[in-house]
N, C-alpha and C positions, 0 to 999 in steps of 0.2 A: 654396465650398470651392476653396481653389487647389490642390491639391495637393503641400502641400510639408511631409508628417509629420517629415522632420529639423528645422526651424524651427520648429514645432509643440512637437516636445516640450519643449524646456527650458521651453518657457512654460508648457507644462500642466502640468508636473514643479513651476515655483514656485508656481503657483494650489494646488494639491493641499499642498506643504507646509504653505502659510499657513495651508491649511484646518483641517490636522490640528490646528497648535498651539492655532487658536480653538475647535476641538470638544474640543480635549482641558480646556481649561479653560471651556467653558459648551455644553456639549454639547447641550442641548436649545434653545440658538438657531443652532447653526452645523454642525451634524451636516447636515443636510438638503445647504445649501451644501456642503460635503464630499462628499458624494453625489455632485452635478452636477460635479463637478472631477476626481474618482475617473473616469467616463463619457468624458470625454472623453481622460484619460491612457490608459485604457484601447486608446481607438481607435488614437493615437497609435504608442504601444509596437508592437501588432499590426502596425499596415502599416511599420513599419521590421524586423517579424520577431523583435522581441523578446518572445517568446512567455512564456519563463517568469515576465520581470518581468510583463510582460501577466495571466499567470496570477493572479499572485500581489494585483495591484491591481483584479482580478476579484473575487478572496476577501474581500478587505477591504470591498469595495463591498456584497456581500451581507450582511456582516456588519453591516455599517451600517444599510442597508435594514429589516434583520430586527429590527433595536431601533426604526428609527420607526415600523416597522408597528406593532410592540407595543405604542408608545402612542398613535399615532393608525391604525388600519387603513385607516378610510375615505381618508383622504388618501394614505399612504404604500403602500399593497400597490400600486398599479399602478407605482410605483418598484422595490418588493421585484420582481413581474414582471421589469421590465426589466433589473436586476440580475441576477438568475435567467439570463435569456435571454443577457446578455452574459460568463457564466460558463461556459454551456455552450459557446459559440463556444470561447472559450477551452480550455477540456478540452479539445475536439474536434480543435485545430488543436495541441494537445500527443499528442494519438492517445492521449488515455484517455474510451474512448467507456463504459467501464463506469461511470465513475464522476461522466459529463455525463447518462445517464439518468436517475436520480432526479431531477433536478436538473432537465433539459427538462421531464420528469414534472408537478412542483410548477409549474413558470411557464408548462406548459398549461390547466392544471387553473383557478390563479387567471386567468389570461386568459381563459378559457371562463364562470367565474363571474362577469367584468366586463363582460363582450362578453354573456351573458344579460340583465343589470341594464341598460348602455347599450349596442348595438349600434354606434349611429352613431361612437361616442366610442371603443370599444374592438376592433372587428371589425378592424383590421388590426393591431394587437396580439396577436391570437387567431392570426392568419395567418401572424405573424412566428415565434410561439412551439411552432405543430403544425411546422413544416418544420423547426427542428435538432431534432425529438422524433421524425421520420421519418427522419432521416440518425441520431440514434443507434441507433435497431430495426434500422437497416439495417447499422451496420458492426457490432453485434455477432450478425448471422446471421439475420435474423430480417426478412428482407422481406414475408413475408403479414401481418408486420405493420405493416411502416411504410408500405404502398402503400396504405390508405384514406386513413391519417393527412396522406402527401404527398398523395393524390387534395384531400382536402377543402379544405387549403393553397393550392390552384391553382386549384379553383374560388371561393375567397374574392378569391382575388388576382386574378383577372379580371376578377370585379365589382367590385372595389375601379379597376383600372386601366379598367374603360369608362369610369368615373365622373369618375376624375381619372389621365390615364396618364402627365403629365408626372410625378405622384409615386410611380405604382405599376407602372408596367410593368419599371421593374426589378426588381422585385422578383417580378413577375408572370414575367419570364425565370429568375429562380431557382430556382423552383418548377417549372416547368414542365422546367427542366435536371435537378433531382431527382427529378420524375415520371418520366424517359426514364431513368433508372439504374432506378428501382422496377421497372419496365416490363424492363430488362434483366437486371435481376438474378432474374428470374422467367421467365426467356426465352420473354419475349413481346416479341421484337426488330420484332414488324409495330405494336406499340403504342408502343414505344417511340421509333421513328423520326421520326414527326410531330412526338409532342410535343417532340422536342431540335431539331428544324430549327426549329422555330416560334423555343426558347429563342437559338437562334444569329440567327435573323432580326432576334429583337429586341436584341438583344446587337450585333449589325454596326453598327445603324442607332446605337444610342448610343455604339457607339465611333468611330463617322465624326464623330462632333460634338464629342467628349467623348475622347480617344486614352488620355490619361493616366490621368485615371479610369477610363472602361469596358473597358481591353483586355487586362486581365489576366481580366477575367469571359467577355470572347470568345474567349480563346484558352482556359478553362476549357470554352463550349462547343463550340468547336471538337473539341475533344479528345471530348468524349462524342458527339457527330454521328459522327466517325471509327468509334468502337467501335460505334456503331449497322449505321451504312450494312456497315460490314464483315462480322456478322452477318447484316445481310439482300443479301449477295451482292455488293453498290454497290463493288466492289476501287481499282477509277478514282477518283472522289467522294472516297472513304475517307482517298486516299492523299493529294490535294491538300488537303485542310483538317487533315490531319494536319501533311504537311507546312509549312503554314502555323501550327499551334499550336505544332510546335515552334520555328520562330523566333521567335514573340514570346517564347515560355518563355526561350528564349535569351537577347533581348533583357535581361526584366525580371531572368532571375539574372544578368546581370552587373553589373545595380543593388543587388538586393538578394536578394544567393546564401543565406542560412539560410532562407528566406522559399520562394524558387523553385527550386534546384536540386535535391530530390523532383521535384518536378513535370517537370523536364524530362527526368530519368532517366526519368518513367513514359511522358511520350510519346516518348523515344526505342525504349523498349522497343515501343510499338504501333506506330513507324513499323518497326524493323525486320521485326517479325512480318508486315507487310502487306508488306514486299519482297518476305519469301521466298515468301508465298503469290501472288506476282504472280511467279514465280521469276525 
């Protein structure tokens, strides 16, 4: 991955055309292809912050999915999952976490039934799919319930990442960043604090290598390290990696402001709050 989703998309934008007009006249040999073109437009759209198109080629991708499960399941339901799963992202990053529920719901449930049948094959599929089903429980009020759900998420992703951490340890930072919200949104800020240092730890080390890629994820945990440490007293700590999340915030909205400029409002909001309590 180079990072460069503006040159990215027209190309995935013409894959996806083509795709449509050969599924729309022989649908049962080009649907599938149409799938895998949908997927990657998908990703595209989102990191330029075009959420709603985003949204919308989300919906269609499930709808796709949900016909070739129908007639082949064994083949296409861990597609219909993945679909599932990159739908809900979508909801979630439009802030409709009510109607990513169901939705998380259905592509835990099939992940948990693929991940019983083959473990080796599907256990981080399983992993991918409890963690946006823990951030849905959680923004719609309901943390005693998404704190097992992210609990068992981290611990999958762990053993996933001793095993191979070039592939999972970021992911294994993900989890662990939404473990320490669980953890705070329950105000159990002595639990929470470990696990968001652990997630910013690993988060540093891949953005020192990786800037472009992993540093909008470190200045993500930056930001929840701040609201920890500050909670548990840390006013000093608190203030310096806040201060630092919000520069890169800064940074990336001046790239791509529909995208990041929330985000920097929210940690300008925690920096000032931690001035005044440092009066």
């Amino acid at each position: 991955m180079l990072g460069r989703p503006a040159e990215a998309l027209p190309v995935a934008q013409e894959a996806a055309d083509i795709r449509r007009e050969l599924a729309a006249a022989n649908p049962d040999r080009y649907r599938a292809d149409l799938n895998n073109s949908l997927k990657g437009l998908i990703r595209q759209l989102a990191e330029l912050g075009r959420l709603a198109e985003a949204l919308a080629v989300a919906q269609e991708a499930v709808a796709t999915c949900r016909m070739l499960a129908a007639a082949d399941p064994d083949r296409h339901r861990p597609d219909l999952a993945v679909a599932l799963h990159n739908l809900v992202i979508a909801l979630s990053m439009a802030d409709r976490p009510a109607e990513a529920l169901p939705v998380a719901q259905e592509a835990a449930d099939i992940s948990r039934e693929l991940a019983a049948a083959d473990p080796d094959r599907y256990r981080a599929d399983l992993a991918g799919a409890l963690n946006p089903l823990g951030t849905c429980l959680s923004e719609l009020g309901r943390p005693a319930e998404a704190l097992p759900v992210t609990q068992e998420a981290a611990a999958m992703y762990r053993e996933l990442a001793a095993a191979d951490p070039d592939r999972y340890r970021l992911y294994l930072a993900d989890a662990l960043s939404d473990l320490g919200i669980r953890f705070w949104e329950l105000n159990r800020p002595a639990e929470a604090l470990p696990v968001t240092q652990e997630a910013v730890d690993i988060r540093r080390e891949l953005a020192a290598a990786d800037p472009d890629r992993y540093g909008p994820d470190l200045a993500d945990a930056l930001t929840n390290l701040g609201i920890d440490l500050k909670d548990s007293g840390g006013l000093g700590e608190a203030l310096a990696g806040t201060q630092e999340a919000a520069a890169m915030f800064r940074d990336l909205a001046a790239a791509i402001p529909d995208l990041y400029r929330p985000a920097v409002a929210d940690v300008l909001d925690n920096l000032g709050i931690m001035f005044s309590m440092l009066g």
